[in-house]
mmCIF entry with sequence, helices, sheets and N, C-alpha, C, O atoms, coordinates in Angstrom:
data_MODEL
# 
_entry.id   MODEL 
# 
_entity.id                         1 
_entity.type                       polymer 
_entity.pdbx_number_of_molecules   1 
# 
_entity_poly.entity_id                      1 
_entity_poly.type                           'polypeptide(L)' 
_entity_poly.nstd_linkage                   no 
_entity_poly.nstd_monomer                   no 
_entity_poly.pdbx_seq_one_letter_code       
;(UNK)(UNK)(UNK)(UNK)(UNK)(UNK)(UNK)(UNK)(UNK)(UNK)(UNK)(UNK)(UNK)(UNK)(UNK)(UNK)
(UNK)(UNK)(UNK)(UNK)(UNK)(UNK)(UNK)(UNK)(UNK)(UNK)(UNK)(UNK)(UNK)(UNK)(UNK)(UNK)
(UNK)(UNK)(UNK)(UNK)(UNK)(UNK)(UNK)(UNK)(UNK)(UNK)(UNK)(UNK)(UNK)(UNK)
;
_entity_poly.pdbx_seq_one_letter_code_can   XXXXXXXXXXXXXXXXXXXXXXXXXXXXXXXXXXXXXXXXXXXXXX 
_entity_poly.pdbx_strand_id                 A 
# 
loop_
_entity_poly_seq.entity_id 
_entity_poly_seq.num 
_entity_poly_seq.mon_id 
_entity_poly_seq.hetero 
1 1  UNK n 
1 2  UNK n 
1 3  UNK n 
1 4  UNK n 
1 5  UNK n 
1 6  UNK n 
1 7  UNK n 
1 8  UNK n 
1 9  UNK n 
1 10 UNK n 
1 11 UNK n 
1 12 UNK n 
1 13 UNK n 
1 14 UNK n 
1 15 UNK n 
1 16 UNK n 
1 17 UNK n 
1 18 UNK n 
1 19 UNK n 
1 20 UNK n 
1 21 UNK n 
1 22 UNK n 
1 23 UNK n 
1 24 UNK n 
1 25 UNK n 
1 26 UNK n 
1 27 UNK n 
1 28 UNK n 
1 29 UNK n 
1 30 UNK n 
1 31 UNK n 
1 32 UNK n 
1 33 UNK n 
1 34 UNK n 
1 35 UNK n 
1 36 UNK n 
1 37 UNK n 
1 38 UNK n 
1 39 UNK n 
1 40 UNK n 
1 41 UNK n 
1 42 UNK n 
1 43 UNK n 
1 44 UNK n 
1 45 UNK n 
1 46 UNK n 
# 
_struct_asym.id          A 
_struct_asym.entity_id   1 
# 
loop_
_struct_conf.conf_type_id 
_struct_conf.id 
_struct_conf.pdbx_PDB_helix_id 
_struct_conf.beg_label_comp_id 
_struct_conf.beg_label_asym_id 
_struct_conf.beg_label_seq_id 
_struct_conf.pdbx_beg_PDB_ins_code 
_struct_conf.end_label_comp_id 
_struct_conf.end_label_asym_id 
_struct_conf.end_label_seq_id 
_struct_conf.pdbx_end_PDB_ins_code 
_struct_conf.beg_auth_comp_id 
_struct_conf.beg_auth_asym_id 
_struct_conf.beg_auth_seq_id 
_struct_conf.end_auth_comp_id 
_struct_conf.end_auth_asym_id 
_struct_conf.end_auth_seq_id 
_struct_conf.pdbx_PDB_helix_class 
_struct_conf.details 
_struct_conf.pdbx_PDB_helix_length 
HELX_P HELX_P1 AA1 UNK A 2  ? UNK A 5  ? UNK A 2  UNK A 5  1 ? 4  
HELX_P HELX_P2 AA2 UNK A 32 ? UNK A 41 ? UNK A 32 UNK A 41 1 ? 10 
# 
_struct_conf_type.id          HELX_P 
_struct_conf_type.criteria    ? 
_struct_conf_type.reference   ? 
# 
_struct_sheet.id               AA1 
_struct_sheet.type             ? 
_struct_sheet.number_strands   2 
_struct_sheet.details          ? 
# 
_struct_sheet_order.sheet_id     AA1 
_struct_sheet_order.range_id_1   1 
_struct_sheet_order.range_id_2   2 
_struct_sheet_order.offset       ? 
_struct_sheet_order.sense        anti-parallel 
# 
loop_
_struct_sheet_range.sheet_id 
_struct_sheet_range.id 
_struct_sheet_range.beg_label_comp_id 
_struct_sheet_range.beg_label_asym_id 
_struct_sheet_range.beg_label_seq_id 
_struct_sheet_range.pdbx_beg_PDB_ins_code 
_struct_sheet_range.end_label_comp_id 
_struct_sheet_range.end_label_asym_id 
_struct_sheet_range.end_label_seq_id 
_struct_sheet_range.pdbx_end_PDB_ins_code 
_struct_sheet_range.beg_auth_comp_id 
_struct_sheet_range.beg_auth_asym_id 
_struct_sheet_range.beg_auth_seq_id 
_struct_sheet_range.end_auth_comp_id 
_struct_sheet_range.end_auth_asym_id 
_struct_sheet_range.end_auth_seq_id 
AA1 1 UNK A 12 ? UNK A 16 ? UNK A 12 UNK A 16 
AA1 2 UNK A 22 ? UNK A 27 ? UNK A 22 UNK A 27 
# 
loop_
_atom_site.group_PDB 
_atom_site.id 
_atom_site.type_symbol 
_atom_site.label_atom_id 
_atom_site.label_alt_id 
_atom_site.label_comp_id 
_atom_site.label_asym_id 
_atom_site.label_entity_id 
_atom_site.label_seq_id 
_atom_site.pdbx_PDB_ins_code 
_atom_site.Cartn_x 
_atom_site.Cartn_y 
_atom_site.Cartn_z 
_atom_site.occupancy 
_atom_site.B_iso_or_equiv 
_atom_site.pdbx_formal_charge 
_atom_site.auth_seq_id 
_atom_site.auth_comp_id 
_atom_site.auth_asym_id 
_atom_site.auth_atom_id 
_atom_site.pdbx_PDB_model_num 
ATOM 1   N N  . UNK A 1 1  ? 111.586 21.141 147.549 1.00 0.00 ? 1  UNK A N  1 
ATOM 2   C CA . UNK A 1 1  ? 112.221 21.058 146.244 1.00 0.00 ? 1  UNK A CA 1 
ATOM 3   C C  . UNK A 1 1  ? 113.586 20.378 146.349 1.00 0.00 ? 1  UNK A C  1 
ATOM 4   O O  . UNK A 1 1  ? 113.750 19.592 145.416 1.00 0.00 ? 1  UNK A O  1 
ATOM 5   N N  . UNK A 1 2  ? 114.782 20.448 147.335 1.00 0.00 ? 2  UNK A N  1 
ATOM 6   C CA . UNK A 1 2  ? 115.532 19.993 147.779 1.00 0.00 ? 2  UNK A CA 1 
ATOM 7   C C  . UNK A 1 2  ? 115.806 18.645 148.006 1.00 0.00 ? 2  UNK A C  1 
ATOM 8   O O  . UNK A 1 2  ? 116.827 18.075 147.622 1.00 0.00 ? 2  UNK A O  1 
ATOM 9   N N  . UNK A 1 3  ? 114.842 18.109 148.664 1.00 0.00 ? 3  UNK A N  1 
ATOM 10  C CA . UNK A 1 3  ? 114.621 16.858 148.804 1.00 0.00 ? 3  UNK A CA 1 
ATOM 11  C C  . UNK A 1 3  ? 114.015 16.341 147.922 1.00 0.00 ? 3  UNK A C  1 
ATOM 12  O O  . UNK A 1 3  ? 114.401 15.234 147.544 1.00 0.00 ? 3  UNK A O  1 
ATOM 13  N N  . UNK A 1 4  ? 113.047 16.862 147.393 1.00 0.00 ? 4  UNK A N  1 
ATOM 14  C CA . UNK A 1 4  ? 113.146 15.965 146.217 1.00 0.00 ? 4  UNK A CA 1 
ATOM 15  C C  . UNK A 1 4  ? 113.719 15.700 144.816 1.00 0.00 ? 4  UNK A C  1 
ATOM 16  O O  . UNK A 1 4  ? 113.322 14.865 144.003 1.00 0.00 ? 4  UNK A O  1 
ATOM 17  N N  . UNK A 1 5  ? 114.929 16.746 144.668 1.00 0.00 ? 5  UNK A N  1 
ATOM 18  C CA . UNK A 1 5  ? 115.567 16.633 143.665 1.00 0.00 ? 5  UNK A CA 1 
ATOM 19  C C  . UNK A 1 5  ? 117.047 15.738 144.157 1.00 0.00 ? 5  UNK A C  1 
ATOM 20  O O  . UNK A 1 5  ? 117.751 15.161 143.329 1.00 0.00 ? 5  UNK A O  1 
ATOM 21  N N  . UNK A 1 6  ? 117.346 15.759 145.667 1.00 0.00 ? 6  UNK A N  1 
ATOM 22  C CA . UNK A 1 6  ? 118.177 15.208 146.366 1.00 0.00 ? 6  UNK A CA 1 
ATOM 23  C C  . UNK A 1 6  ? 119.298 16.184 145.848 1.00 0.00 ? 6  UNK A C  1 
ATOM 24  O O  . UNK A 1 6  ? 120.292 15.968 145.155 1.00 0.00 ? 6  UNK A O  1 
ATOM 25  N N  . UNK A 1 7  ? 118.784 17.371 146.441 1.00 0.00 ? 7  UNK A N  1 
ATOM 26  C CA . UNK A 1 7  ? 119.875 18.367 145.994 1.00 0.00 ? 7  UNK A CA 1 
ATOM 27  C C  . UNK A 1 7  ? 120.678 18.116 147.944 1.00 0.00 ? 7  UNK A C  1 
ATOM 28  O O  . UNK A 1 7  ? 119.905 17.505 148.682 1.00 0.00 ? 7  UNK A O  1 
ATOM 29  N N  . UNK A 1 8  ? 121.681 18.437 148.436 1.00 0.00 ? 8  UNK A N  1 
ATOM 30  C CA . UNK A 1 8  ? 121.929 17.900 149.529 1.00 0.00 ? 8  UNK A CA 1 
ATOM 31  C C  . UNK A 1 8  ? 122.993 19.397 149.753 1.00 0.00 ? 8  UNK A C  1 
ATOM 32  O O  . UNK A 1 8  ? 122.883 19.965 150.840 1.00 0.00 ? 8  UNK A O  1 
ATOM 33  N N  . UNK A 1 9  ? 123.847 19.901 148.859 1.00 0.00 ? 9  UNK A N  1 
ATOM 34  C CA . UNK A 1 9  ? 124.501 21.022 149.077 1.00 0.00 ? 9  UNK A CA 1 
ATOM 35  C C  . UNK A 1 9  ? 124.751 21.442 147.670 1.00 0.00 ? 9  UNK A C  1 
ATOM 36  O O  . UNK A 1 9  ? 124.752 20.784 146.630 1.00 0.00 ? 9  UNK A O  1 
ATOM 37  N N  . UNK A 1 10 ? 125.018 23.042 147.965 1.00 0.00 ? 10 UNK A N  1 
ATOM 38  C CA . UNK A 1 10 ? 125.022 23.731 147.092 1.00 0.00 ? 10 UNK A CA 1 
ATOM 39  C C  . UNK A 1 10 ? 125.786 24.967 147.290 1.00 0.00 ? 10 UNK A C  1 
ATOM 40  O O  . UNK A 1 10 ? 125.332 25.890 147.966 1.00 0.00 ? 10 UNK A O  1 
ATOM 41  N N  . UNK A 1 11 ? 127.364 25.027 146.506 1.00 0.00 ? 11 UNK A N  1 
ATOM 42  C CA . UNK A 1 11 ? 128.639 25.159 146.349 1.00 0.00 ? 11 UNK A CA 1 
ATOM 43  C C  . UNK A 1 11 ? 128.306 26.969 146.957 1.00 0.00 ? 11 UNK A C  1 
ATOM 44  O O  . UNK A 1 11 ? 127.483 27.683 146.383 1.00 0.00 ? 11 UNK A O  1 
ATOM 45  N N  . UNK A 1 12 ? 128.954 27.343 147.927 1.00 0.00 ? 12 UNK A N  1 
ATOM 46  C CA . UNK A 1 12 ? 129.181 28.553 148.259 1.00 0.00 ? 12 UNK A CA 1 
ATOM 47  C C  . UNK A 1 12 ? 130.684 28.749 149.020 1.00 0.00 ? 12 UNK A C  1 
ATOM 48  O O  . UNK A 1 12 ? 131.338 28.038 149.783 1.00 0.00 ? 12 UNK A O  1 
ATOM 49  N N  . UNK A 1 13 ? 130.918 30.277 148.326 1.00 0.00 ? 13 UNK A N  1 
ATOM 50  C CA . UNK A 1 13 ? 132.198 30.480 148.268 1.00 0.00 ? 13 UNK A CA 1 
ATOM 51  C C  . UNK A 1 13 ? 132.264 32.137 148.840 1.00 0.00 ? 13 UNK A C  1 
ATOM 52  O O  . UNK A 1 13 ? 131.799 33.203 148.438 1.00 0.00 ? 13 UNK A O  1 
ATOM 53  N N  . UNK A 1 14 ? 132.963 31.778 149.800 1.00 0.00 ? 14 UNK A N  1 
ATOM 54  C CA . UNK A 1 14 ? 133.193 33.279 151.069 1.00 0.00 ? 14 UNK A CA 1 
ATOM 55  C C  . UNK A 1 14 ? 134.102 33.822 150.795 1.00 0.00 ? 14 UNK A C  1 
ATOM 56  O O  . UNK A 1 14 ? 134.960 32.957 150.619 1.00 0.00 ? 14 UNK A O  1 
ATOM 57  N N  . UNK A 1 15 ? 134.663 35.121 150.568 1.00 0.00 ? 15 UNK A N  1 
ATOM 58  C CA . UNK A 1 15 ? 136.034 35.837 150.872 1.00 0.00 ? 15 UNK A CA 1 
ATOM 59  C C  . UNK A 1 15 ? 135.971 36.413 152.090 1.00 0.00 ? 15 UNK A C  1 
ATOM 60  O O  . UNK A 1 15 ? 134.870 36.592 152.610 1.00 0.00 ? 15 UNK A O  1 
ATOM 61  N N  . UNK A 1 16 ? 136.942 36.724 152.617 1.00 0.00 ? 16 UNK A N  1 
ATOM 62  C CA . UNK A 1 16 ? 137.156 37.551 153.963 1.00 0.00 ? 16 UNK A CA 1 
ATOM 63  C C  . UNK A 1 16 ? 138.690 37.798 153.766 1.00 0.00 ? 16 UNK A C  1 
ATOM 64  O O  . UNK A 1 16 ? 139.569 37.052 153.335 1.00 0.00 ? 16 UNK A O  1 
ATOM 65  N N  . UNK A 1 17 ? 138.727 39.200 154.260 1.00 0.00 ? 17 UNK A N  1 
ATOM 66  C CA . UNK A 1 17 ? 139.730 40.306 154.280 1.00 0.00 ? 17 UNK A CA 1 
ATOM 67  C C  . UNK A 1 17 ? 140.925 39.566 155.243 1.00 0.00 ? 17 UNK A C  1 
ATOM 68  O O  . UNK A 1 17 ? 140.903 38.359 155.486 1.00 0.00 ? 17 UNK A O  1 
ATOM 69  N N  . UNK A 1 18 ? 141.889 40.422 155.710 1.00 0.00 ? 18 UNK A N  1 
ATOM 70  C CA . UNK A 1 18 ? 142.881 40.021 156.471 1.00 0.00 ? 18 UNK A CA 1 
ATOM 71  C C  . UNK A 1 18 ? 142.521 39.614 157.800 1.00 0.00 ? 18 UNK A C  1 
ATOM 72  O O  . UNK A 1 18 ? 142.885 38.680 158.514 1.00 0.00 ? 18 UNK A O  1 
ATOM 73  N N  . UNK A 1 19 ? 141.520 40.784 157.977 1.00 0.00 ? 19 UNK A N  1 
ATOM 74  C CA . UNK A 1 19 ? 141.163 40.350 159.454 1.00 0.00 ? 19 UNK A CA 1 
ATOM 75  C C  . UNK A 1 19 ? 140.044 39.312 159.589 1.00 0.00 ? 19 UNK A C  1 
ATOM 76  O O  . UNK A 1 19 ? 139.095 40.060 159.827 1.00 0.00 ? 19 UNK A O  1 
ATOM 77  N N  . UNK A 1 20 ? 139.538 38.057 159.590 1.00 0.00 ? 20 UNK A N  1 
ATOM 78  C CA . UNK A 1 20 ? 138.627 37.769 158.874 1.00 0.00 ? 20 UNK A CA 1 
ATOM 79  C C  . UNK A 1 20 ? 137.459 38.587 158.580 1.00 0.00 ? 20 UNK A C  1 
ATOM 80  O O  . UNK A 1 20 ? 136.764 38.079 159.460 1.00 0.00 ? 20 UNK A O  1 
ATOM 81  N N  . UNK A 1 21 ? 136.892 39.217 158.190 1.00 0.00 ? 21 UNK A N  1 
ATOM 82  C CA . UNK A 1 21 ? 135.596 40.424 158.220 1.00 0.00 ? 21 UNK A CA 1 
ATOM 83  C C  . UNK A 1 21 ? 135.190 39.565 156.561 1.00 0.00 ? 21 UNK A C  1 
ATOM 84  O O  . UNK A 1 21 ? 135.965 39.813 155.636 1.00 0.00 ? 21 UNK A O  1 
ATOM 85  N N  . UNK A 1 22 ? 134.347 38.886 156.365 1.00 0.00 ? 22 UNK A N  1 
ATOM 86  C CA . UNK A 1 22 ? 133.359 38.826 155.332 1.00 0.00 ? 22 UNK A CA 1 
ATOM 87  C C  . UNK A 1 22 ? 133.105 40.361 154.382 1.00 0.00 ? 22 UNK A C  1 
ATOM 88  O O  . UNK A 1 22 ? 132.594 41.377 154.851 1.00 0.00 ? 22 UNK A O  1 
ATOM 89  N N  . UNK A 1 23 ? 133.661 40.180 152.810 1.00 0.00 ? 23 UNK A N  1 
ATOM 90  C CA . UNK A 1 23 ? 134.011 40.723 152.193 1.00 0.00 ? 23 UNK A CA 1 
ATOM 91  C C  . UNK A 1 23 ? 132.708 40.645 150.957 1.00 0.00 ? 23 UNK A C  1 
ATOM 92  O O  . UNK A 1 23 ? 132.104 41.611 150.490 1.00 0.00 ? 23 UNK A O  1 
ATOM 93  N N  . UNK A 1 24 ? 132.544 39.413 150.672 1.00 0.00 ? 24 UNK A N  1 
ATOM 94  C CA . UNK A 1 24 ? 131.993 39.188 149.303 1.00 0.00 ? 24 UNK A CA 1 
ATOM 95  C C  . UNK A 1 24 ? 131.490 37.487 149.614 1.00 0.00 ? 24 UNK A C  1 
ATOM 96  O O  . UNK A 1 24 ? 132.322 36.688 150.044 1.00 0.00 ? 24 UNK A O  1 
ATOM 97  N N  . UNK A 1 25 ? 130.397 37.168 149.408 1.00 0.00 ? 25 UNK A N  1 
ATOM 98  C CA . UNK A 1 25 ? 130.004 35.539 149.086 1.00 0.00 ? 25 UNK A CA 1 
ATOM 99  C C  . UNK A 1 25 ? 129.220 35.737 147.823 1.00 0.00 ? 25 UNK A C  1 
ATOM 100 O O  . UNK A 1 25 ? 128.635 36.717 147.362 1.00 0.00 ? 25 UNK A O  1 
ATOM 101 N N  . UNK A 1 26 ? 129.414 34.322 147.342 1.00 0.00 ? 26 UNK A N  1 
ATOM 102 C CA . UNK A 1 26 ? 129.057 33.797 146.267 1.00 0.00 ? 26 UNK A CA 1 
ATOM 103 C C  . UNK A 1 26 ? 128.285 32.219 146.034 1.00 0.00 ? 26 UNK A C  1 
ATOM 104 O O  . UNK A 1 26 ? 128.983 31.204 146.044 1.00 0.00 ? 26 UNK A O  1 
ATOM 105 N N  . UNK A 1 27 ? 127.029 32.160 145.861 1.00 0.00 ? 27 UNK A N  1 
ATOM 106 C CA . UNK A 1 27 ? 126.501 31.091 146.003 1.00 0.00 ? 27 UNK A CA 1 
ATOM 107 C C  . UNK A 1 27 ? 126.278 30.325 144.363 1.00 0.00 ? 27 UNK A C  1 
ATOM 108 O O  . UNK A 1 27 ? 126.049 30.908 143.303 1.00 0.00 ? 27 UNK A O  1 
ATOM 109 N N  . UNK A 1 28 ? 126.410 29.075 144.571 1.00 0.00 ? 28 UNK A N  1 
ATOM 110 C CA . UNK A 1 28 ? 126.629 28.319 143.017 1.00 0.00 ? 28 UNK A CA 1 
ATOM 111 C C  . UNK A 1 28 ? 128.202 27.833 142.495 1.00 0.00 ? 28 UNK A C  1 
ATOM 112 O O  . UNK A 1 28 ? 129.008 28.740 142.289 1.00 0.00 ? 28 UNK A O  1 
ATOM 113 N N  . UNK A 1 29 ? 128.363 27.306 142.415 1.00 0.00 ? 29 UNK A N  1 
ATOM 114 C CA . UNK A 1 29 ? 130.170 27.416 141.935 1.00 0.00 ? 29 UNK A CA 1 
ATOM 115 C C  . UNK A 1 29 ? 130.628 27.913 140.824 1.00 0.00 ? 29 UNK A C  1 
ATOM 116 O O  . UNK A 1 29 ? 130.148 27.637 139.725 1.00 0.00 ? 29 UNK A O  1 
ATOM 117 N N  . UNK A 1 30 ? 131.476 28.595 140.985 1.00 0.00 ? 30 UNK A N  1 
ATOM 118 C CA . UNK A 1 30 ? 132.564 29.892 139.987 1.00 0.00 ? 30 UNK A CA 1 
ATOM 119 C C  . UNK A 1 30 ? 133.119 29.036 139.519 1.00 0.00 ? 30 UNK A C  1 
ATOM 120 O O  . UNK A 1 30 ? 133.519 27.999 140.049 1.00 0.00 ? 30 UNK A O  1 
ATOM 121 N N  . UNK A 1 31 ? 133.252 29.591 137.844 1.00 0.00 ? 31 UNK A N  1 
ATOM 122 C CA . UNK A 1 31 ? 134.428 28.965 137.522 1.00 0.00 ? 31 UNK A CA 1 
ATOM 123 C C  . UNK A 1 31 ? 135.860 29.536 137.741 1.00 0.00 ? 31 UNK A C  1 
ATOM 124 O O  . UNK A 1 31 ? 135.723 30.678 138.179 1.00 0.00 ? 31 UNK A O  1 
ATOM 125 N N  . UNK A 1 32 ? 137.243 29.201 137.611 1.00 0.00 ? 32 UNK A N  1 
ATOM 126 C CA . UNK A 1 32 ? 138.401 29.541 138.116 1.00 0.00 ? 32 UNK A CA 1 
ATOM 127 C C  . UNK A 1 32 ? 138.749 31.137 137.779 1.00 0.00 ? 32 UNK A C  1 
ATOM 128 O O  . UNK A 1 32 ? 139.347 31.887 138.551 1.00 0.00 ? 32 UNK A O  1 
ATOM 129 N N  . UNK A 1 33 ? 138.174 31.544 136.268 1.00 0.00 ? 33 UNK A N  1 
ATOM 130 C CA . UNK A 1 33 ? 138.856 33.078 136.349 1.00 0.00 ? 33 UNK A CA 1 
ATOM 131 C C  . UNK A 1 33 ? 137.652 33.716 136.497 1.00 0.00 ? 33 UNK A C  1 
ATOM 132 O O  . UNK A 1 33 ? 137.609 34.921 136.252 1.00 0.00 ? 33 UNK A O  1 
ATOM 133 N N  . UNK A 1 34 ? 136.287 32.914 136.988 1.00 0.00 ? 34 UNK A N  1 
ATOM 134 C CA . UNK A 1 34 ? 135.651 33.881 137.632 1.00 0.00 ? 34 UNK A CA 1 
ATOM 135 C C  . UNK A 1 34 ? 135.914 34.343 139.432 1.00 0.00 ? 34 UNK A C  1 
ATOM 136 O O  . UNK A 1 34 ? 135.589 35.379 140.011 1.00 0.00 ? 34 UNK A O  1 
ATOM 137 N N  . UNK A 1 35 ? 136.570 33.200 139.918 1.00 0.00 ? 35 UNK A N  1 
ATOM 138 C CA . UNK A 1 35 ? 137.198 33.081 141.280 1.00 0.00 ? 35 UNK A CA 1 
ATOM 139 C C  . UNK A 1 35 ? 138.428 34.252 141.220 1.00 0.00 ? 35 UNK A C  1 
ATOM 140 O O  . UNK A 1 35 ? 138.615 35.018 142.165 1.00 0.00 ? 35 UNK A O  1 
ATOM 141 N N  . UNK A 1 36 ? 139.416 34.290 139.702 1.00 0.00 ? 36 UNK A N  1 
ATOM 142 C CA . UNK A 1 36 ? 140.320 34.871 140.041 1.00 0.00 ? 36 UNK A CA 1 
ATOM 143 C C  . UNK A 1 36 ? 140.310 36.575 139.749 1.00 0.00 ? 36 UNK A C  1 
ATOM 144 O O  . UNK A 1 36 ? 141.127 37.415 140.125 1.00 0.00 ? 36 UNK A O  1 
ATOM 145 N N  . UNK A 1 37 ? 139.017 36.748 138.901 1.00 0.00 ? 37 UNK A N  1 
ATOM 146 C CA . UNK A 1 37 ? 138.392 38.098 139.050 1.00 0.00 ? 37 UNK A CA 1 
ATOM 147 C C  . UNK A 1 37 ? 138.257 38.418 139.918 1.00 0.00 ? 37 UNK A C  1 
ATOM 148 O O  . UNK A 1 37 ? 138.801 39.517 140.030 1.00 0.00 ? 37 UNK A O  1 
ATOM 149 N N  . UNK A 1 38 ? 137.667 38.032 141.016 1.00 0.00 ? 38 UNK A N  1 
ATOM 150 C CA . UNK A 1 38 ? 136.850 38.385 142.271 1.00 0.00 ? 38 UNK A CA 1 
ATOM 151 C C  . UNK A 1 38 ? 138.266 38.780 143.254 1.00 0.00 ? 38 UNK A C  1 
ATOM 152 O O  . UNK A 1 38 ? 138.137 39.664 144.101 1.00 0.00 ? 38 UNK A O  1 
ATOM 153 N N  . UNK A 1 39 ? 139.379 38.196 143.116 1.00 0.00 ? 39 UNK A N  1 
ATOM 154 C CA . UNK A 1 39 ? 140.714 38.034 143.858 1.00 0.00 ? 39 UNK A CA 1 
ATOM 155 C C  . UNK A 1 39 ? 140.996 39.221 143.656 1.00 0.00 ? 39 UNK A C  1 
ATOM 156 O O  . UNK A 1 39 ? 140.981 40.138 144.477 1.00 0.00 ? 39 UNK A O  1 
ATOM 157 N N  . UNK A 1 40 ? 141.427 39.272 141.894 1.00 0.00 ? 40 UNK A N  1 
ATOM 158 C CA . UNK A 1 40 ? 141.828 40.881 141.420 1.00 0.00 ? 40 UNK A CA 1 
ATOM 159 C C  . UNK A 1 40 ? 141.255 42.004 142.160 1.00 0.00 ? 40 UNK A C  1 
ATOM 160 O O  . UNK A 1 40 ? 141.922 42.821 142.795 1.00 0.00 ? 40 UNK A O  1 
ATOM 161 N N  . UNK A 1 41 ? 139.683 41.999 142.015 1.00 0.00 ? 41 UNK A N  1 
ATOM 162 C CA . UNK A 1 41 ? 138.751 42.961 142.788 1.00 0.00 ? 41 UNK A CA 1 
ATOM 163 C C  . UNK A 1 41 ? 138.944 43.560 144.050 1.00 0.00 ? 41 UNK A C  1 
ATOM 164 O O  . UNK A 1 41 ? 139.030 44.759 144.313 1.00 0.00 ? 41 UNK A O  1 
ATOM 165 N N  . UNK A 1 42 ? 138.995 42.696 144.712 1.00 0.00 ? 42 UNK A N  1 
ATOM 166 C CA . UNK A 1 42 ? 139.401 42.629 145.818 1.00 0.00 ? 42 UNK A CA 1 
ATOM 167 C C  . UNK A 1 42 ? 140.385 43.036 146.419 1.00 0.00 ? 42 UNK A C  1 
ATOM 168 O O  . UNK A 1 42 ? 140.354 43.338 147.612 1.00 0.00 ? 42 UNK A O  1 
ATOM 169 N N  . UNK A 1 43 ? 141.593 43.120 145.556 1.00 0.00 ? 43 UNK A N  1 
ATOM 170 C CA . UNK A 1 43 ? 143.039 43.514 145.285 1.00 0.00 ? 43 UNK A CA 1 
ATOM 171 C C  . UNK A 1 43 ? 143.648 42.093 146.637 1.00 0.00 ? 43 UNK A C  1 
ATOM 172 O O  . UNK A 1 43 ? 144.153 42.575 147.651 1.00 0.00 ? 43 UNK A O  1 
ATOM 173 N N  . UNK A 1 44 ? 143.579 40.710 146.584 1.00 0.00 ? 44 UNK A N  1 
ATOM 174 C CA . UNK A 1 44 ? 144.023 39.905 146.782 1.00 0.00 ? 44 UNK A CA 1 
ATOM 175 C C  . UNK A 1 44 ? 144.844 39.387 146.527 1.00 0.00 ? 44 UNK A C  1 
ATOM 176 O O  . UNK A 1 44 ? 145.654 38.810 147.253 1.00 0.00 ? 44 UNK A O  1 
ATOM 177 N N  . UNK A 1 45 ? 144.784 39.534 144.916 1.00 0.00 ? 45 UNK A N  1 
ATOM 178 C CA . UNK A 1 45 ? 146.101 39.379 143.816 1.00 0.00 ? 45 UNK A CA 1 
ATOM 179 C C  . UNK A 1 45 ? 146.320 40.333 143.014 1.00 0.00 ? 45 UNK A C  1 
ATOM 180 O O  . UNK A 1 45 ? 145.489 41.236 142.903 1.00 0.00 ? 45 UNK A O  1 
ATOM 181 N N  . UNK A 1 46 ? 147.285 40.327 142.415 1.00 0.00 ? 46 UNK A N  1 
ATOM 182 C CA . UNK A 1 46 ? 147.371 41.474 141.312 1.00 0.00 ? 46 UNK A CA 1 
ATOM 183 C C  . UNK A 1 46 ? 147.060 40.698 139.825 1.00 0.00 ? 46 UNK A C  1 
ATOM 184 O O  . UNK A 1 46 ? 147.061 41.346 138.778 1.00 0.00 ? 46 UNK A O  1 
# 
């Protein structure tokens, strides 16, 4: 299906904690205050 749609990559987006330790991924691309939800969540940002 890939190849023949010439799909080639497809947008995935990792968080990891301080230490790096994998927290949360997300496959497809977020839009920005769905990125900055996930931050909040996370307590990354306030």
């Amino acid at each position: 299906m890939f190849e023949q749609n010439k799909i080639v990559l497809i947008p995935t987006q990792v968080f990891f904690d301080a230490s790096g330790k994998e927290v949360d991924r997300r496959i497809g691309a977020l839009p920005k205050e769905e990125v900055i939800k996930k931050l909040k969540e996370l307590k990354f940002i306030r």
